[in-house]
C-alpha positions in Angstrom: -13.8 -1.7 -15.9 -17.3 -0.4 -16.6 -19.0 -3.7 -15.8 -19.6 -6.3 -13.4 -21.1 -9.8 -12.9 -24.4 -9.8 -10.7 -27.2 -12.4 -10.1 -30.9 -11.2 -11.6 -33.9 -12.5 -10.3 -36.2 -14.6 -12.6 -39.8 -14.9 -12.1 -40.8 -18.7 -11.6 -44.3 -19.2 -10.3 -43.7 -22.7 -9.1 -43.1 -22.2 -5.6 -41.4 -25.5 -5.4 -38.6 -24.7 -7.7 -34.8 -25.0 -6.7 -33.9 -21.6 -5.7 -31.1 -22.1 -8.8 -34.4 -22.1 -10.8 -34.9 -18.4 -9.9 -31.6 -16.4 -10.8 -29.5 -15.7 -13.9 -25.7 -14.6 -14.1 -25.6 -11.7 -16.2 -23.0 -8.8 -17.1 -24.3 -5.1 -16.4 -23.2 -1.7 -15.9 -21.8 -0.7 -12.9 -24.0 1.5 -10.9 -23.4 5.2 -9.7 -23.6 6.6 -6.3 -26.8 9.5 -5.9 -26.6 11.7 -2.8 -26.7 10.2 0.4 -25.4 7.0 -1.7 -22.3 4.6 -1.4 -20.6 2.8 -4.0 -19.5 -0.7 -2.5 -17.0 -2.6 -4.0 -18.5 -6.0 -2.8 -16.1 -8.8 -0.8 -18.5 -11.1 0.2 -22.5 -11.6 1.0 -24.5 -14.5 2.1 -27.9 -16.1 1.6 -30.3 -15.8 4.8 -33.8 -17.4 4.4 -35.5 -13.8 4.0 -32.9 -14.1 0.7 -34.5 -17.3 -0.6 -38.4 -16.0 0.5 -37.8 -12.7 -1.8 -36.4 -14.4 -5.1 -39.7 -16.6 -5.1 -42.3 -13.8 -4.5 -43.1 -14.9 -1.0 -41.6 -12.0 1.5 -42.8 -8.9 2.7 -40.9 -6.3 -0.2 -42.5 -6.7 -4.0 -40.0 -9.0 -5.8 -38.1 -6.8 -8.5 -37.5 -9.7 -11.2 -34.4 -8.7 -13.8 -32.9 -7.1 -10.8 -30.4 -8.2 -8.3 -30.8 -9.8 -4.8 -29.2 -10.1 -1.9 -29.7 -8.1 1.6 -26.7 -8.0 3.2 -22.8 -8.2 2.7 -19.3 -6.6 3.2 -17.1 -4.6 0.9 -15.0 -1.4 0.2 -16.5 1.8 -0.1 -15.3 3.3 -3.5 -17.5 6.3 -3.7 -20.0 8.5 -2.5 -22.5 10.7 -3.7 -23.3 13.9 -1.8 -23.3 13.7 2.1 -21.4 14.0 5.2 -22.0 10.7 5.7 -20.4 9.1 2.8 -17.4 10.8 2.4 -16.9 9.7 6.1 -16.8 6.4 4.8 -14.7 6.6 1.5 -12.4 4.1 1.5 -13.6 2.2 5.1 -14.7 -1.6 5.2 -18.5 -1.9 5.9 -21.0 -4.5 6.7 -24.3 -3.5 4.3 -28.0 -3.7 3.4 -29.5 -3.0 0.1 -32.0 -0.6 -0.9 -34.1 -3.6 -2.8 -36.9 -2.4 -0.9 -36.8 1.0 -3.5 -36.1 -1.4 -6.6 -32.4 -1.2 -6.4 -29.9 -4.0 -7.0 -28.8 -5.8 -4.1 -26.2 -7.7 -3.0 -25.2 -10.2 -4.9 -23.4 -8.3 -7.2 -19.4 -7.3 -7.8 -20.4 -3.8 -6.8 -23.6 -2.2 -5.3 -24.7 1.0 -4.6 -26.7 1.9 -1.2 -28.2 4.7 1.4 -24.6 5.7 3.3 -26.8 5.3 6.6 -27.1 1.6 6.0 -23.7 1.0 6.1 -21.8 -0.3 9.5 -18.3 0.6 9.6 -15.6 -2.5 10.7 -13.9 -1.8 13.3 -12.7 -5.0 14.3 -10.5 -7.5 12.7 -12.9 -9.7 11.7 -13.5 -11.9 8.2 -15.4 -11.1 6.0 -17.0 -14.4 6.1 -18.8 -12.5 9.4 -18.8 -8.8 8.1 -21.3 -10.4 5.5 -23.4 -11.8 8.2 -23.6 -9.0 10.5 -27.1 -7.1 10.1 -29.7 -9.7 9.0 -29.0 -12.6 12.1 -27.4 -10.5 15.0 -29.6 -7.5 14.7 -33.0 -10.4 14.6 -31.4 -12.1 17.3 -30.1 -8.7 19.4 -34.0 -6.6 18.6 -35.9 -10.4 19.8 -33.9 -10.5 23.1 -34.7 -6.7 23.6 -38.4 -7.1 23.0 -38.3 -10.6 25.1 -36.3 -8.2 28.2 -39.2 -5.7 27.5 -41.6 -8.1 28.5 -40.7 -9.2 31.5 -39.7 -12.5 30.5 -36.8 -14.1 33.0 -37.0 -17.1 30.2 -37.5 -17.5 26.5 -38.2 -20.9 24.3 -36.9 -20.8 20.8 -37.3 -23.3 17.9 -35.3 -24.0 14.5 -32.6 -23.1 17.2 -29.7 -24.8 15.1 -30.2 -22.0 12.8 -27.7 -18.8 13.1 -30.3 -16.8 14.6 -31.0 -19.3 17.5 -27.1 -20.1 17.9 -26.2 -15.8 18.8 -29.9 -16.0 21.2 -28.0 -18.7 22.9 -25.0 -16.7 23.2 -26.7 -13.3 24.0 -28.7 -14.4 26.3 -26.3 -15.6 28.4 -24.7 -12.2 28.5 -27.8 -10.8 29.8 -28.7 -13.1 32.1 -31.6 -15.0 30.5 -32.7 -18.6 30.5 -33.3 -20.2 26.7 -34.8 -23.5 26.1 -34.0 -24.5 22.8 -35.7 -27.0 20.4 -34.1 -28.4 17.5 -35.3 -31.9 15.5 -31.8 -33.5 15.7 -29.1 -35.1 18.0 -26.4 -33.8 16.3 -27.9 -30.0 16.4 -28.7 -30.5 20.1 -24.5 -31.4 20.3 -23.8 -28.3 18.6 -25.9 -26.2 20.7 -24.0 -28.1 23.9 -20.6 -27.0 22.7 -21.8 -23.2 22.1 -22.9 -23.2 26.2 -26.8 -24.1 25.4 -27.9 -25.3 29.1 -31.6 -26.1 27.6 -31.7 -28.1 24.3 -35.2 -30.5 23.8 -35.1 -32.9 20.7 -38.5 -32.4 19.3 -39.0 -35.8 17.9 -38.2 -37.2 21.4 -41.7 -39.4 22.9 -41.7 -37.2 26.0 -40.7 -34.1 24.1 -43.8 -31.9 25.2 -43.3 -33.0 28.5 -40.4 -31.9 29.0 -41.1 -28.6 27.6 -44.0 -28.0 29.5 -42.0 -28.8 32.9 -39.0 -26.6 31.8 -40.8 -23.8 30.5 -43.2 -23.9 33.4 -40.0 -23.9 36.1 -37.8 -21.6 34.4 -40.9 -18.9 33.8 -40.5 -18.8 29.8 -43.0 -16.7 29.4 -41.6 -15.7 25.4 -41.4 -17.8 22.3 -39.4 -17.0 19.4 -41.2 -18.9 16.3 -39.2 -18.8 13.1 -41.6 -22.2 12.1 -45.2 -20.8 12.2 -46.8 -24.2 11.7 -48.3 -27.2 13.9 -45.2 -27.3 15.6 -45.1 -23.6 16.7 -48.7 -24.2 18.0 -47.6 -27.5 19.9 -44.9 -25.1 21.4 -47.2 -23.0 22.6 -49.9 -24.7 23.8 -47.2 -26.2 26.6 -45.7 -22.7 27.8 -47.0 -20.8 31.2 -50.0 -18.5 30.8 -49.6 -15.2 29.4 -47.0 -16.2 26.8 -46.0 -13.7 24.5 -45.1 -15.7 20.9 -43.3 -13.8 18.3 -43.5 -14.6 14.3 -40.2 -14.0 12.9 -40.4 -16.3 10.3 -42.6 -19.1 8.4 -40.0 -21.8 7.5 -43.1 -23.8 7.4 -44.4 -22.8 3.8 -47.7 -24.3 4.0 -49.0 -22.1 6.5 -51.5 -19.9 5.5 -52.7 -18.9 9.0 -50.9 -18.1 12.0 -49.3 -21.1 13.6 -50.9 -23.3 10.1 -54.2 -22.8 12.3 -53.2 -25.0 15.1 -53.6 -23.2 18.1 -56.8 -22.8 19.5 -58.9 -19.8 20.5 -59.7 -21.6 23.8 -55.8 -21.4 24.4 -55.5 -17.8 23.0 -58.5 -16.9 25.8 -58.0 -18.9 28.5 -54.1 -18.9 28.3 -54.3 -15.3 27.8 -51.9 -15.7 25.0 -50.8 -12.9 22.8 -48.7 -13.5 19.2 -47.2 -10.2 17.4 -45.2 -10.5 14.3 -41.3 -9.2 13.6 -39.8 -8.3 10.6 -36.4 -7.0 10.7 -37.0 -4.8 7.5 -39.3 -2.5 9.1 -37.1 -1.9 12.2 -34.3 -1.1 10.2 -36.2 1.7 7.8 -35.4 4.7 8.9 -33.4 3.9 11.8 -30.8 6.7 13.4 -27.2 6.4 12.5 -25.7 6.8 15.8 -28.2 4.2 16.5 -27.2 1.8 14.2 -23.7 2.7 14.6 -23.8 1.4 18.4 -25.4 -1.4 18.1 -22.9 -2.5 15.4 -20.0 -1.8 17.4 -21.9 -3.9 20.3 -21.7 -7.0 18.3 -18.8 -6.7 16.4 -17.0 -6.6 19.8 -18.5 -10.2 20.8 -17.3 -11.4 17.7 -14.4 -9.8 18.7 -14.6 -11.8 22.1 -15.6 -14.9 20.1 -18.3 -14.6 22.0 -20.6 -15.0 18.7 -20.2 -17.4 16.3 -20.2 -18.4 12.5 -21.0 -21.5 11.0 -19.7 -21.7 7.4 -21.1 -24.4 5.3 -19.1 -23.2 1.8 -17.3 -20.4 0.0 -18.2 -19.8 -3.4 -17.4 -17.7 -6.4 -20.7 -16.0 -8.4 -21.1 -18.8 -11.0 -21.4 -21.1 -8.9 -23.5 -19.7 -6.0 -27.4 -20.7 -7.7 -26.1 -24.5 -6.8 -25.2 -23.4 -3.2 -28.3 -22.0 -2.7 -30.2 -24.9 -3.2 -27.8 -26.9 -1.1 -28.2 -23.8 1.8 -32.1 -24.4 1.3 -32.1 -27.7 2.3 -28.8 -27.6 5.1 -29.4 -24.0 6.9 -28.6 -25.4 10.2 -25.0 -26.9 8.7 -24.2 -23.3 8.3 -23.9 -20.3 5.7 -23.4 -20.5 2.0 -20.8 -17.5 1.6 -20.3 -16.3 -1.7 -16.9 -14.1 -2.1 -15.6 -11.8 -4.6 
């Protein structure tokens, strides 16, 4: 076989359009491996919201339309190009990234080719339903606890926290020994947190909702805010949490912000709060980032997989013709759990 089934990325400037809208199903070659390269026979890969942000023009890497997407998954290596480093992985199982980033093809594709340095090695007996999902959420969730631990913070509040992210901050931070109040806009989400050993879950839509925040956040010390919303919300978040608050901006799942937290947060609070906001993206931490590195923090959260001491929600498994219709049904569910697609 000298071909393969991928999904290219079309250009659509209607920001609105089902992410369906924005891909194509198309037969290409299958790529070589370069030096320092790895062929990967692909097994499975996911959609993550960074996936859905970069196939409509809005993330932080230029969007390389008529290429493939996709930043993460699981596979075989096949072959490698020169290195120690990938012939040290010929023939292992491997949880990936892609180079998109340097206009290569990404993940969603039958094979892929990428740097042998951004490869993990499996080394549990895990699915691959969680090998796909093992860089993008745990190593966001793992790097946000660090930089939260780094602060001082005995306490952290998260939002969107039904999301896969804020389900393993729930479970880390338990490990390490700190408090997280999470907020989440449904009953149900708040049950689901419960069962996972969430001590702290506020229903946003609840009348005394900031309240309670404010009394919680004020008793526990949460002096750290993960925001994955950047909008009104975030800002009403914020604006209840103890002085000298540290927010971090890992995401903008509220797409009409144009300013940080939509412009909602005052400068009064930002003075007399003394409140500081710094920005994470995932992407830039992982650039250039030492193998051994990478290598033991992978084996760090494989083993609480391991320990089912992380967990996976799976919403569907699909096949690559039908993965554009379970992308618009992941935009619309990503608390219900991933959309994986398997080869």
């Amino acid at each position: 076989m000298t071909t393969m089934k991928a999904l290219h990325v079309l250009k659509n400037s209607d920001l609105t359009a089902a992410p369906s809208t924005r891909v194509e199903l198309v037969e290409k070659p299958i790529p070589t491996a370069g030096d320092g390269e790895v062929l990967i026979k692909m097994a499975a890969t996911t959609c993550n919201p960074s996936d859905l942000a970069y196939i409509s023009g809005q993330y932080g890497l230029t969007t390389n339309y008529g290429s493939v997407a996709g930043l993460e998954g699981t596979g075989l290596v096949v072959d490698a190009g020169a290195g120690p480093f990938g012939d040290t992985l010929k023939g292992m199982r491997v949880a990936c990234s892609s180079k998109i980033s340097s206009g290569y093809d990404g993940t969603w594709a039958e094979y892929m080719v990428t740097n042998a340095n951004q490869c993990m090695p499996i080394i549990a007996d895990i699915p691959d339903d969680m090998a796909a999902t093992l860089i993008v959420n745990p190593f966001t969730a793992f790097s946000l606890l660090d930089r939260a631990e780094e602060l001082g913070a005995k306490a952290v509040v998260q939002n969107a926290a039904a999301s896969q992210v804020g389900k393993l901050v729930v479970c880390v931070a338990k490990r390490r020994g700190i408090k997280v109040i999470s907020t989440v806009r449904r009953q149900e989400q708040k049950d689901r947190l419960l069962e996972l050993g969430a001590e702290h879950v506020l229903i946003t839509s609840d009348a005394d909702f900031n309240a309670q925040l404010k009394a919680l956040s004020h008793e526990l010390g949460a002096t750290v805010f993960f925001d994955c919303v950047a909008g009104p919300d975030s800002a009403a978040v914020l604006t209840n949490m103890p002085i000298s608050t540290t927010a971090i901006v890992f995401g903008r799942l509220n797409t009409d912000a144009g300013d940080v937290l939509g412009g909602h947060y005052s400068v009064g609070h930002m003075i007399f709060a003394d409140t500081r906001i710094e920005g994470f993206w995932l992407s830039s931490k992982l650039i250039g980032i030492k193998p051994e590195i990478l290598l033991a923090r992978s084996a760090e959260i494989q083993n609480l997989f391991k320990e089912d001491a992380l967990v996976l929600d799976v919403r569907g498994h699909y096949d690559i013709e039908n993965f554009a219709g379970a992308m618009d049904d992941y935009a619309l569910n990503m608390s219900k759990g991933k959309a994986i697609l398997k080869f």
